[in-house]
C-alpha positions as CSV (number, residue, x, y, z in Angstrom):
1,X,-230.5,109.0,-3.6
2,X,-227.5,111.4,-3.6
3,X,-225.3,108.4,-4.2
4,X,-227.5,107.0,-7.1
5,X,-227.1,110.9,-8.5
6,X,-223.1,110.7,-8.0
7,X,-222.8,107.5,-9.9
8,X,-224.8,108.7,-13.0
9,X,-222.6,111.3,-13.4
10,X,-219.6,109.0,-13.2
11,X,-221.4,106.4,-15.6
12,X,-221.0,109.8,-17.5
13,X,-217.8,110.7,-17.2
14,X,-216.6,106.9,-18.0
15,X,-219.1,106.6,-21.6
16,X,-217.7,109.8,-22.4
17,X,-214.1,108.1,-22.3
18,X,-215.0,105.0,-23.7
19,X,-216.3,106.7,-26.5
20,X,-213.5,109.1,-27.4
21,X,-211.0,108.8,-30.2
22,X,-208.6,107.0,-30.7
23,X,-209.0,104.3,-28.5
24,X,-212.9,104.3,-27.6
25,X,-215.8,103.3,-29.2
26,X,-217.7,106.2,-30.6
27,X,-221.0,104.5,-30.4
28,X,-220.9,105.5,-26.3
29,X,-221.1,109.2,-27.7
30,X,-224.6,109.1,-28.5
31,X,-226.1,107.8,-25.0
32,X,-223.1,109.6,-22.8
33,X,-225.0,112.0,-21.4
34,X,-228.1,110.2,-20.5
35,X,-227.0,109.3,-17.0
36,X,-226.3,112.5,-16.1
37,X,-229.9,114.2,-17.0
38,X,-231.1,111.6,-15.2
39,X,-229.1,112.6,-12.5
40,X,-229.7,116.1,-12.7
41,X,-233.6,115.5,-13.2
42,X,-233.4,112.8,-9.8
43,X,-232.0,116.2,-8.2
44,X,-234.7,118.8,-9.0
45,X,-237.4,116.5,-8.6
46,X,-236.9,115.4,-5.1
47,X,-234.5,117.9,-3.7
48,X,-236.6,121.4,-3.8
49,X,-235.5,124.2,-5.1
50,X,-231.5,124.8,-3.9
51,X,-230.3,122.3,-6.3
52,X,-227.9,124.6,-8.7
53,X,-224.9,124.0,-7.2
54,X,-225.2,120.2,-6.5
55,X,-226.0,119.8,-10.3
56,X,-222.8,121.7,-10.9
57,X,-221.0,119.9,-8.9
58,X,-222.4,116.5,-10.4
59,X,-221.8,117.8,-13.9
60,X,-218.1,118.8,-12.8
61,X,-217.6,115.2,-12.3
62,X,-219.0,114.3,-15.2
63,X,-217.0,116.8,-17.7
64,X,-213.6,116.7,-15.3
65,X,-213.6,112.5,-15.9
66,X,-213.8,113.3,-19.4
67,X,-211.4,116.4,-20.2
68,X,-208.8,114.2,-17.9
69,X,-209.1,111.0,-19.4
70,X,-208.9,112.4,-23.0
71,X,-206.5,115.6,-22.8
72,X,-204.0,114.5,-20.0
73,X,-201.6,114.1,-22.1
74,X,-201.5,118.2,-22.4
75,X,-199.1,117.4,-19.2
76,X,-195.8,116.8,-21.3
77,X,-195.7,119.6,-22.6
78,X,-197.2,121.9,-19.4
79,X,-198.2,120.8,-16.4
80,X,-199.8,124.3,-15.8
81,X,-201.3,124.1,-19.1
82,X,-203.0,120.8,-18.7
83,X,-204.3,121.5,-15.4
84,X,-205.7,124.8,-16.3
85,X,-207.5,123.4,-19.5
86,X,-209.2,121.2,-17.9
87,X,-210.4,122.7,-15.0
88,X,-211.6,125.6,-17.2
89,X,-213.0,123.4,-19.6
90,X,-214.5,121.3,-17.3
91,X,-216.3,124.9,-15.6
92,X,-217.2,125.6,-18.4
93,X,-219.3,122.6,-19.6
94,X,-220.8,122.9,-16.2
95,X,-221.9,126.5,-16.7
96,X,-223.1,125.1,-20.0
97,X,-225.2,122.3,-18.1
98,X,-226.0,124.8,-15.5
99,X,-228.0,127.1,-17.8
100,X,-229.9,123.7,-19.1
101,X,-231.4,122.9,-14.5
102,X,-231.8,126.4,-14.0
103,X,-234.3,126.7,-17.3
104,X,-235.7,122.9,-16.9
105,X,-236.9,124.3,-13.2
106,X,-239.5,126.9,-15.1
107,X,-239.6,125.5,-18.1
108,X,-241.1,122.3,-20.2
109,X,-239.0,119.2,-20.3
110,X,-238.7,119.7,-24.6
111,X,-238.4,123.3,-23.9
112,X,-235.3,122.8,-21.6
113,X,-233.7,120.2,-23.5
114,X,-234.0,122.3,-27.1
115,X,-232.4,125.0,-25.1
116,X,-229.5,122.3,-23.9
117,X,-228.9,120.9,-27.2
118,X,-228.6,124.8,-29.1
119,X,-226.7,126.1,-25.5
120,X,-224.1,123.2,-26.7
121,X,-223.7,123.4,-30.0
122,X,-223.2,127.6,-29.1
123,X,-221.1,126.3,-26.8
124,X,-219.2,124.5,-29.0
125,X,-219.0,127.5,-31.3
126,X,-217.6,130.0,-29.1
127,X,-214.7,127.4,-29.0
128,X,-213.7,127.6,-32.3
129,X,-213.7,132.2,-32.2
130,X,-212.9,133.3,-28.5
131,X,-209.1,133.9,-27.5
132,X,-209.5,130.9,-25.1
133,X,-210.5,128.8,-27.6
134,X,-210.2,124.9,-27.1
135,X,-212.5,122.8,-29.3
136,X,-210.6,119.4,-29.0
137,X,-213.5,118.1,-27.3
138,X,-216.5,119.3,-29.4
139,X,-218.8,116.3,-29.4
140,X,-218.6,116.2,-33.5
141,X,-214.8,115.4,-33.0
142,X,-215.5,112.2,-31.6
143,X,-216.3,110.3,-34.4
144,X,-212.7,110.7,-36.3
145,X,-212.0,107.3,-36.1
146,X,-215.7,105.8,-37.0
147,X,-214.8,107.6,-40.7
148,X,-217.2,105.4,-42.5
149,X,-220.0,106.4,-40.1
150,X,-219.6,110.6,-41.3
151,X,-219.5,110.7,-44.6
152,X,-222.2,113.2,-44.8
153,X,-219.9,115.7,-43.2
154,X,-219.1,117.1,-46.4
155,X,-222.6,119.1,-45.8
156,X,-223.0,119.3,-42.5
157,X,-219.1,119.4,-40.7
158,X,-218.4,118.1,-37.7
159,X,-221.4,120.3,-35.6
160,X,-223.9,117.7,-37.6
161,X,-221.9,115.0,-35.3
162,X,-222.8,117.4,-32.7
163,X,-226.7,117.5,-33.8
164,X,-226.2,114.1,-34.2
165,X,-225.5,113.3,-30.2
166,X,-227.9,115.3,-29.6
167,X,-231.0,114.0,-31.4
168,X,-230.3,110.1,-29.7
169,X,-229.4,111.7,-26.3
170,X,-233.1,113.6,-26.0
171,X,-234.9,110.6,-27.2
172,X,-233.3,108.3,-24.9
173,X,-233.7,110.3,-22.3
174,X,-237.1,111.1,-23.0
175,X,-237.9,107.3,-23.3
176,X,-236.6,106.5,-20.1
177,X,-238.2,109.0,-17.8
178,X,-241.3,107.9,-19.8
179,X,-240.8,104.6,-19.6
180,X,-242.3,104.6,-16.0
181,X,-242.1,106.4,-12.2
182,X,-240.8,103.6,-10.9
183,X,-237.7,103.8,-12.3
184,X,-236.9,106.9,-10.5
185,X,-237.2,105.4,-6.8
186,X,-234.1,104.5,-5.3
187,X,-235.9,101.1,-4.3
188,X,-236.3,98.6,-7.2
189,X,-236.2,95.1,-7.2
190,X,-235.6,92.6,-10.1
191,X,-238.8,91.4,-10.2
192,X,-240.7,94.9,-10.1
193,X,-238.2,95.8,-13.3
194,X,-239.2,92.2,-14.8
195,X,-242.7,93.0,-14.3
196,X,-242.3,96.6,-16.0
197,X,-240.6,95.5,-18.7
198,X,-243.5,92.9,-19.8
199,X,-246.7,95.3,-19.1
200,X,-244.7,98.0,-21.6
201,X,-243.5,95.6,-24.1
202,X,-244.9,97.1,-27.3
203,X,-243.7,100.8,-25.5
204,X,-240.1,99.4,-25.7
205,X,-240.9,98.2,-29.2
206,X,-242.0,101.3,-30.5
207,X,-239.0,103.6,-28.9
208,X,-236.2,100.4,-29.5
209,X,-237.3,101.0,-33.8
210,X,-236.8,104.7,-33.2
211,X,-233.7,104.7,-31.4
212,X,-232.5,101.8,-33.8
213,X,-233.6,104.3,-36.8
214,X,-231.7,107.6,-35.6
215,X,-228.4,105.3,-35.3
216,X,-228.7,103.3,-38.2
217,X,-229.7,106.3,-40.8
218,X,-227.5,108.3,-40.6
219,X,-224.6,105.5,-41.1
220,X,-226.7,104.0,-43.6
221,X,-226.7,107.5,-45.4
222,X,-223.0,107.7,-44.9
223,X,-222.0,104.6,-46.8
224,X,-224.6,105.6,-49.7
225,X,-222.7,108.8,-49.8
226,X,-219.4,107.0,-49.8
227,X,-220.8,104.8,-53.0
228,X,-222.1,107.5,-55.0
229,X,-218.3,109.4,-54.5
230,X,-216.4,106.0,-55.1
231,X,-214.2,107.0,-57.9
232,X,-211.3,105.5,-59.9
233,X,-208.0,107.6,-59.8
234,X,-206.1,107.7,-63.1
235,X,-203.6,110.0,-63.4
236,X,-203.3,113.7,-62.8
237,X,-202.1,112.9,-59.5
238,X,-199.6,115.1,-57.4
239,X,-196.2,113.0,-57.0
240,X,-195.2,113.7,-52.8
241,X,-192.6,112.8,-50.5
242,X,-193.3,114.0,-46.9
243,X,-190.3,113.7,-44.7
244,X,-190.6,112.8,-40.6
245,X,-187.7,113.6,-39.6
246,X,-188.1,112.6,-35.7
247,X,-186.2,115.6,-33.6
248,X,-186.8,115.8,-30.3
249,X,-187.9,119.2,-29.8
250,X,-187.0,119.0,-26.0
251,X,-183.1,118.0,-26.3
252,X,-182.7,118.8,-30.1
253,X,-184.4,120.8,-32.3
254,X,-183.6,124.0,-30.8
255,X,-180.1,123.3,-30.2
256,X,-179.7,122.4,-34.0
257,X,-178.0,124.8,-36.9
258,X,-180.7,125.2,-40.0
259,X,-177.6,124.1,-41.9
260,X,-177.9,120.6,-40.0
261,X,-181.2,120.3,-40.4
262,X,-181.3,120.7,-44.6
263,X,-178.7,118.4,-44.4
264,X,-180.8,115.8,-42.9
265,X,-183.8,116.9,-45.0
266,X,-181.4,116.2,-48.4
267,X,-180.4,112.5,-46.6
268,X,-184.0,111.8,-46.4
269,X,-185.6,113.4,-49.2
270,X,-183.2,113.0,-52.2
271,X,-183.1,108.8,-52.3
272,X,-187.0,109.3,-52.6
273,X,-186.9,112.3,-55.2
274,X,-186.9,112.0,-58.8
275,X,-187.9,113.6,-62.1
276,X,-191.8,113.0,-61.6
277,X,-191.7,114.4,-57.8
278,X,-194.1,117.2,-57.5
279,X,-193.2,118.2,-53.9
280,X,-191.3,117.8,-51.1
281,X,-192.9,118.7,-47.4
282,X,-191.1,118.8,-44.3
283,X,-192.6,119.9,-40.8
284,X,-194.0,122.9,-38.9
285,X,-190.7,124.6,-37.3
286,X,-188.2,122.3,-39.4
287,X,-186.2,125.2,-39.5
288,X,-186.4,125.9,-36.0
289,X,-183.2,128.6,-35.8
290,X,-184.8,131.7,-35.7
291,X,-184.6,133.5,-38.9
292,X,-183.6,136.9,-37.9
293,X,-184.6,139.5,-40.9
294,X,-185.2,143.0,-40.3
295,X,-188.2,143.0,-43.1
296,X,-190.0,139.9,-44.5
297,X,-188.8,140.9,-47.8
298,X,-185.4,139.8,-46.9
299,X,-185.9,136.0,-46.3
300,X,-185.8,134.9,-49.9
301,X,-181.8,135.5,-49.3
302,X,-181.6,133.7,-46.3
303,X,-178.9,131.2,-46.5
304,X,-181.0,128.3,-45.6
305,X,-183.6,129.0,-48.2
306,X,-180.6,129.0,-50.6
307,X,-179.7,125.7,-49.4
308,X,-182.9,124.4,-50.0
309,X,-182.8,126.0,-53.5
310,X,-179.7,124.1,-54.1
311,X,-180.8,120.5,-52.6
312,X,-183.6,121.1,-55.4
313,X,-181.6,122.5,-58.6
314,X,-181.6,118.7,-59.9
315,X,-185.5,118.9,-59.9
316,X,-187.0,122.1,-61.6
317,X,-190.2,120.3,-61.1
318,X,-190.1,120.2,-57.6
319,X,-191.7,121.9,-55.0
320,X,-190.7,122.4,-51.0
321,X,-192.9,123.2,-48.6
322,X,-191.6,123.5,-44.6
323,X,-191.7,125.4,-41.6
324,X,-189.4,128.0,-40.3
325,X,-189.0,130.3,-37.2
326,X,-188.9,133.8,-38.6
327,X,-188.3,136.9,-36.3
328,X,-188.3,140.5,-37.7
329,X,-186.8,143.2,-35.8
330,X,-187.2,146.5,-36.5
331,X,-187.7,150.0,-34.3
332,X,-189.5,152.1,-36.6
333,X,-193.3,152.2,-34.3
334,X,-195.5,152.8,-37.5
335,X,-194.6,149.4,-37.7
336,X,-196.0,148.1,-34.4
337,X,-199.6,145.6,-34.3
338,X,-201.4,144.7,-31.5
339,X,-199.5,141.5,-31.9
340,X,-196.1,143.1,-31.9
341,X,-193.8,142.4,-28.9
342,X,-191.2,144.9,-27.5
343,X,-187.8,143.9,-26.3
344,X,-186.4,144.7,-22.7
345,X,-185.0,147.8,-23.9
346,X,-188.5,149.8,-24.5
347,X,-187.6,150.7,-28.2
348,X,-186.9,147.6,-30.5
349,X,-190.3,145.8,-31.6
350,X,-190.0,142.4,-32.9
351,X,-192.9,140.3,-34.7
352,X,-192.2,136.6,-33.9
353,X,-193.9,133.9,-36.6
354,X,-194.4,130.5,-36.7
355,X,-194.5,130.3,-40.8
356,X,-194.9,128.1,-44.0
357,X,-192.6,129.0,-46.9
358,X,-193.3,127.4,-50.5
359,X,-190.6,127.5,-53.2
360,X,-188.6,125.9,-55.8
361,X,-185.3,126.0,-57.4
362,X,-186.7,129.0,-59.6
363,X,-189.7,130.3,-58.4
364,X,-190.1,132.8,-55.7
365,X,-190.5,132.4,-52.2
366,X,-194.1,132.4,-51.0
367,X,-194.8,132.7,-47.6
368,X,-197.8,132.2,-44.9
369,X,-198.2,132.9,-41.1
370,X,-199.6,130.5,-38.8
371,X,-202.6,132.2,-37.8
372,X,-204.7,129.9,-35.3
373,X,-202.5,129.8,-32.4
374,X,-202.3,128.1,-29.5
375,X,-203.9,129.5,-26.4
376,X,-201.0,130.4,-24.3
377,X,-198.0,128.6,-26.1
378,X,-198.6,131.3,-28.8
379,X,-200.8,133.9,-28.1
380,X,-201.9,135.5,-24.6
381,X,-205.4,135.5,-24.5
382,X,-207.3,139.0,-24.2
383,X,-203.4,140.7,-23.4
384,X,-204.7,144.1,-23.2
385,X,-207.0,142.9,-20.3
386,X,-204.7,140.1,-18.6
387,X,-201.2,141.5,-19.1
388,X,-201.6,143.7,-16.4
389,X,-202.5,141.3,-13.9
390,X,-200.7,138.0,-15.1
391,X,-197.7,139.6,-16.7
392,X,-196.2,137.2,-18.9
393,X,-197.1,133.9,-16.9
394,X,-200.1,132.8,-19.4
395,X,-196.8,133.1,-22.7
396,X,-194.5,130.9,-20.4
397,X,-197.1,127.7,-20.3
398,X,-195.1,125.7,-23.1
399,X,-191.8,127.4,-22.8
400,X,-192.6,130.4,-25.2
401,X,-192.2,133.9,-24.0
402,X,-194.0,136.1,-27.3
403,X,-196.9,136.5,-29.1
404,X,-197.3,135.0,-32.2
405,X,-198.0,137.5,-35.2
406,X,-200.9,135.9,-37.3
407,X,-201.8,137.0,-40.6
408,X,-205.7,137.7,-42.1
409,X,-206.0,135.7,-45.3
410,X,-205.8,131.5,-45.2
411,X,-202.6,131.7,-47.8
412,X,-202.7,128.9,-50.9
413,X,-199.3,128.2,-52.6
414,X,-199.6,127.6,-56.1
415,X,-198.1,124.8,-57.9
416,X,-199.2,125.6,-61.1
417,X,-202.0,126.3,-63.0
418,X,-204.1,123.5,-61.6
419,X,-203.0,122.7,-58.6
420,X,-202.5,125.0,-55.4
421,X,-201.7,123.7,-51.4
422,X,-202.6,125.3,-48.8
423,X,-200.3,124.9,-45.9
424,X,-202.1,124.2,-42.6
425,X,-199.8,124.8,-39.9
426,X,-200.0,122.4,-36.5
427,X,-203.1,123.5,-34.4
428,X,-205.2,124.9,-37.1
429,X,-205.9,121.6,-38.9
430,X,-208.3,121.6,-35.5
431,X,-210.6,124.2,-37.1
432,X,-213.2,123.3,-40.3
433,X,-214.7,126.4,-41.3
434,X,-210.3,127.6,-40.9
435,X,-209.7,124.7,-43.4
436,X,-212.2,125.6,-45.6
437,X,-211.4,129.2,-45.9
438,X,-208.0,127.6,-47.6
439,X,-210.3,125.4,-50.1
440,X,-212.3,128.3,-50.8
441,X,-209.3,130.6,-51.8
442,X,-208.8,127.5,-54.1
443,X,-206.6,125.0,-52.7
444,X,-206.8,121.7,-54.3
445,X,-205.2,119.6,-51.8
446,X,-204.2,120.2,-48.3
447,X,-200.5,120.0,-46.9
448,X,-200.7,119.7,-42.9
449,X,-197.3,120.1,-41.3
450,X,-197.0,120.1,-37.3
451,X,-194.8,119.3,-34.8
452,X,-196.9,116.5,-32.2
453,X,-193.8,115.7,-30.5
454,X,-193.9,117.8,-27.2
455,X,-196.6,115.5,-26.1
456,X,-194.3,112.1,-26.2
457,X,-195.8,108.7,-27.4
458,X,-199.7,109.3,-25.9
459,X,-203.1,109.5,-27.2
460,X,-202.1,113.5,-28.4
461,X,-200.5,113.0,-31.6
462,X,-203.2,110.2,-32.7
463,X,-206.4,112.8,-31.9
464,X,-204.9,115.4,-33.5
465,X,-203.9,112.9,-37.0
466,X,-207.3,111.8,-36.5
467,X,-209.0,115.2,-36.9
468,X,-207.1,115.9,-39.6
469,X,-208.9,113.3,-41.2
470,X,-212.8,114.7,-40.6
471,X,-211.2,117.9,-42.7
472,X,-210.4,115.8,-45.5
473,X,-214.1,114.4,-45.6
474,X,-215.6,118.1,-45.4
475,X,-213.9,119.6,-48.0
476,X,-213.4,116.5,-49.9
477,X,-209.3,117.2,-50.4
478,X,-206.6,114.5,-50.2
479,X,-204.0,115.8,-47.5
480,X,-200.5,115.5,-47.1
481,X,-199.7,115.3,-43.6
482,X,-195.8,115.9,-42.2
483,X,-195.3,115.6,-38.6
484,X,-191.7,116.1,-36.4
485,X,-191.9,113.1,-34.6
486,X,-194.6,111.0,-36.7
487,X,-197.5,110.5,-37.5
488,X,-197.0,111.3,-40.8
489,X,-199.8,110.1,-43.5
490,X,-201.5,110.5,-46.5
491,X,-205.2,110.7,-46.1
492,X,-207.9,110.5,-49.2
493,X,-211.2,112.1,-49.5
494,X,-213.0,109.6,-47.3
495,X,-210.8,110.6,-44.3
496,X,-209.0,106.9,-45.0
497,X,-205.7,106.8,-44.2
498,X,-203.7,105.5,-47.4
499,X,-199.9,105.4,-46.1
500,X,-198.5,106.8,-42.6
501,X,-195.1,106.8,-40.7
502,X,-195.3,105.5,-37.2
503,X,-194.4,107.5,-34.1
504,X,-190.5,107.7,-33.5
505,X,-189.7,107.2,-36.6
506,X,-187.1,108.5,-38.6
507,X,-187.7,108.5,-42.3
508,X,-190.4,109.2,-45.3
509,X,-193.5,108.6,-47.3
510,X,-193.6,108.6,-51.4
511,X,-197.2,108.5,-52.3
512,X,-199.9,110.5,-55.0
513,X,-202.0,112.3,-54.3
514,X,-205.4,113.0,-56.4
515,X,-206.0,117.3,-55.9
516,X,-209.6,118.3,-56.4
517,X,-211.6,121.5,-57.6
518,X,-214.9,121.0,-56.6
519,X,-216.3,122.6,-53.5
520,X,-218.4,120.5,-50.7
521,X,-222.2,122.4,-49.5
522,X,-219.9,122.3,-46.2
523,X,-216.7,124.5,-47.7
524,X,-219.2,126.9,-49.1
525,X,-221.4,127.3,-46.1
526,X,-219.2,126.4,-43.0
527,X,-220.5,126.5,-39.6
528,X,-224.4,127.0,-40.5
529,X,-225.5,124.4,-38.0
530,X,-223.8,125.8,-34.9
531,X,-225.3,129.8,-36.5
532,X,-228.9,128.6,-36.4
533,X,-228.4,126.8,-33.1
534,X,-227.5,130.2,-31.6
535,X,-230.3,132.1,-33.0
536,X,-232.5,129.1,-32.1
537,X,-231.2,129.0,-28.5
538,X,-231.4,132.6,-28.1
539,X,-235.4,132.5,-29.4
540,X,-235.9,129.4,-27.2
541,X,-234.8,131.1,-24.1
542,X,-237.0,134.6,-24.7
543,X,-239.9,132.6,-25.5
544,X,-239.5,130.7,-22.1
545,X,-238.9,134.0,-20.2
546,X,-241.8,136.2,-22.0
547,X,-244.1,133.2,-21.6
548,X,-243.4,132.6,-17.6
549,X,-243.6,136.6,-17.4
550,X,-247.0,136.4,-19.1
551,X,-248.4,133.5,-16.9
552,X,-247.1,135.1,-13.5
553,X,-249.1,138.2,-14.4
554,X,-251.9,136.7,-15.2
């Protein structure tokens, strides 16, 4: 029986692989977690009452198969990094499942598995807001590459893909350990399941048209969707070239004058350009010699914005939009933020950003922070609380040894009087109710730059362009994507992907794109789904408590 047990949480761990983007099929999503609640129901029905910590460790399995098989590639970048994200992760999904045995002991089978499917989702939330956060793996993710299966994202975001697991998951489950107690003993022969299968034919009917119904809807729903959206596009369009400029950021991006590097930008960008080009976009960091300023104000005389100013005097039209490294220096402590590092010498503060700047040959510089950083590369986690303990160990995971200084607002760059871009910088194309804050400041079209190259040719940089395009579908805004090392793309409304520039490539995309106004249900309302699973989690888990308190009394 324990072996039967460990196996279902394997078969776990495995669906959960096969199903992951962008190599899996997503359709293993929706029954992955069936083998192990029947594993952990095998465990609390016929091993008494000290069962929490082999259903953690059977879960651990489960979740450490799938964070390894799907995020390994974390390990190019840091070792450290990748081990401690997915043991952590792993914990915590086990904690997650935990809280689902220890209710399903006291508690009704539906009670316990509403409480598992809102735990989750909350779960899944907390991922997106705490100072550990990680959602690469939230279950709605997982359909990025099954595009024509989501549509309906655009009013629900990617927690109804969530929702969505969910809803086949319990009614599989639910069929099976209704379908019969034989099915639970560890001896079963062929003919016995033969036998079974004919006496509950019309059973298996009944539960195969359900299950069939709760797939098969919602894709059905998503290509009506797609129909009633299908639109013609004539003119109006945004005229882009996106450069990939393909630096190694391990042997040459840091060791590379910005001179150098506008240099390159001009050889790649000006054969592409012409009178009708509306904008030019290079990646995050492509300027990756630290601008040293002593106040923001100063950068707009920075002699590689100049340069930039110059490669576009030919085209007044034109727009650039790139990353830089900016570092401001400066002593005066009125000036100092809780993000604010302080130099070896106790009295010089420096704010280190990873930025977005937005100009023209005439117009003023425009500027934005990157503001959803990564945990550890750019940000130390709850500092105030760890510092003291860890020193500077959780800053030195990806080679980094500052904070990152974020800004509040989600900044849009303006274009002109239609058209704005907000400039989504690396990680935080990750985060949809992030993205949307940009469409609802009134971005028409989204401009992702990012720099995928520390994790070398793996499965990294094709998750994290395949997110990018489950924002497009939300908000219903084309993007402009410009990555380092590739893949570059432009991706339509639909989350289809209309050009792209292969990995380790050196070159760049001229395409249109078609900017929108209108704002998705999703855009305006965000993250509703995972805000009443909370509450509905929370209510769930009193009720079950007040109700056994009630009953024990009586």
């Amino acid at each position: 029986m324990k072996l039967t047990s460990i196996l279902l949480a394997l078969l776990s761990g495995i669906l959960f692989w096969l199903g992951w983007p962008t190599h899996g099929f997503a359709g293993w999503l929706l029954v992955a977690f069936v083998p192990l609640l029947i594993s952990e129901r095998r465990i609390r029905l016929q091993e008494g009452k000290r069962t929490a910590i082999r259903v953690f460790l059977h879960s651990y399995l489960t979740f450490f198969i799938w964070n390894i098989a799907t995020t390994y590639w974390l390990y190019y970048s840091t070792p450290f990094g990748m081990w401690f994200a997915v043991i952590a992760n792993s914990a915590l999904m086990s904690l997650v499942f935990l809280g689902y045995h220890l209710l399903a002991r006291k508690a009704t089978q539906g009670t316990a598995l509403t409480f598992l499917a809102c735990l989750w989702i909350s779960f899944e939330r907390m991922h997106l807001e705490w100072d550990f956060s990680w959602p690469w793996l939230n279950l709605g993710n997982g359909f990025s590459e099954t595009t024509s299966w989501i549509q309906w994202y655009e009013y629900t975001g990617t927690f109804g893909g969530s929702l969505w697991i969910w809803l086949v998951t319990i009614f599989v489950f639910v069929s099976v350990i209704h379908f019969g107690p034989e099915l639970h003993r560890d001896k079963l022969s062929f003919q016995k399941i033969k036998n079974l299968l004919i006496s509950k034919r019309m059973f298996l009917i009944k539960r195969a048209s359900v299950f069939g119904a709760l797939v098969c809807i919602p894709i059905l729903l998503s290509y009506t969707i797609s129909l009633l959206n299908m639109e013609l596009q004539k003119g109006g369009g945004t005229n882009v070239v996106i450069v990939q400029p393909n630096i190694d950021p391990y042997s040459q991006k840091y060791d590379t004058t910005n001179d150098s590097i506008v240099a390159l930008i001009a050889d790649l960008a000006l054969p592409e350009m012409d009178e009708f080009t509306d904008l030019v976009i290079t990646p995050e960091t492509v300027l990756a010699d630290d601008v040293r300023l002593s106040n923001m104000n100063r950068l707009a005389a920075d002699r590689s914005v100049n340069q930039i100013r110059t490669v576009l005097y030919e085209y007044p039209k034109t727009h650039y939009l790139g990353g830089i490294s900016i570092t401001e220096i400066f002593r005066d402590s009125s000036r100092v933020s809780a993000q604010t590092n302080i130099a070896g010498d106790g009295r010089t503060f420096y704010n280190d950003y990873n930025s977005a700047m937005f100009l023209s040959a005439t117009d003023s510089l425009q500027v934005y922070h990157k503001s959803k950083l990564v945990v550890g590369v750019e940000n130390f986690p709850y500092k105030n609380v760890l510092q003291p303990l860890l020193g500077d160990a959780m800053l030195d995971l990806g080679g980094t040894i500052s904070t990152k200084t974020t800004q509040e607002q989600r900044e849009v760059f303006k274009m002109n009087e239609q058209n704005t871009v907000a400039p989504v910088i690396c990680y935080e194309s990750v985060y949809g109710a992030y993205v949307a804050d940009y469409v609802k400041n009134g971005a028409t079209f989204l401009a992702i730059i990012t720099n995928d190259a520390w994790w070398n040719n793996t499965q990294g940089h094709k998750q994290h362009l395949s997110l990018a395009r489950l924002r497009a579908i939300e908000n219903r805004r084309w993007i402009a994507r410009s990555a380092n090392t590739g893949i570059s793309a432009i991706i339509n409304t639909e989350g289809g992907i209309v050009k792209s520039l292969e990995y380790d490539v050196k070159g760049t995309i001229k395409g249109t794109i078609y900017p929108k106004s209108k704002m998705t249900f999703y855009t305006t309302h965000g993250d509703y789904i995972a805000r009443v699973a909370s509450l509905m989690g929370l209510f769930v888990l009193l009720f079950s408590v007040f109700k056994r308190g009630k009953m024990q009394r009586k």
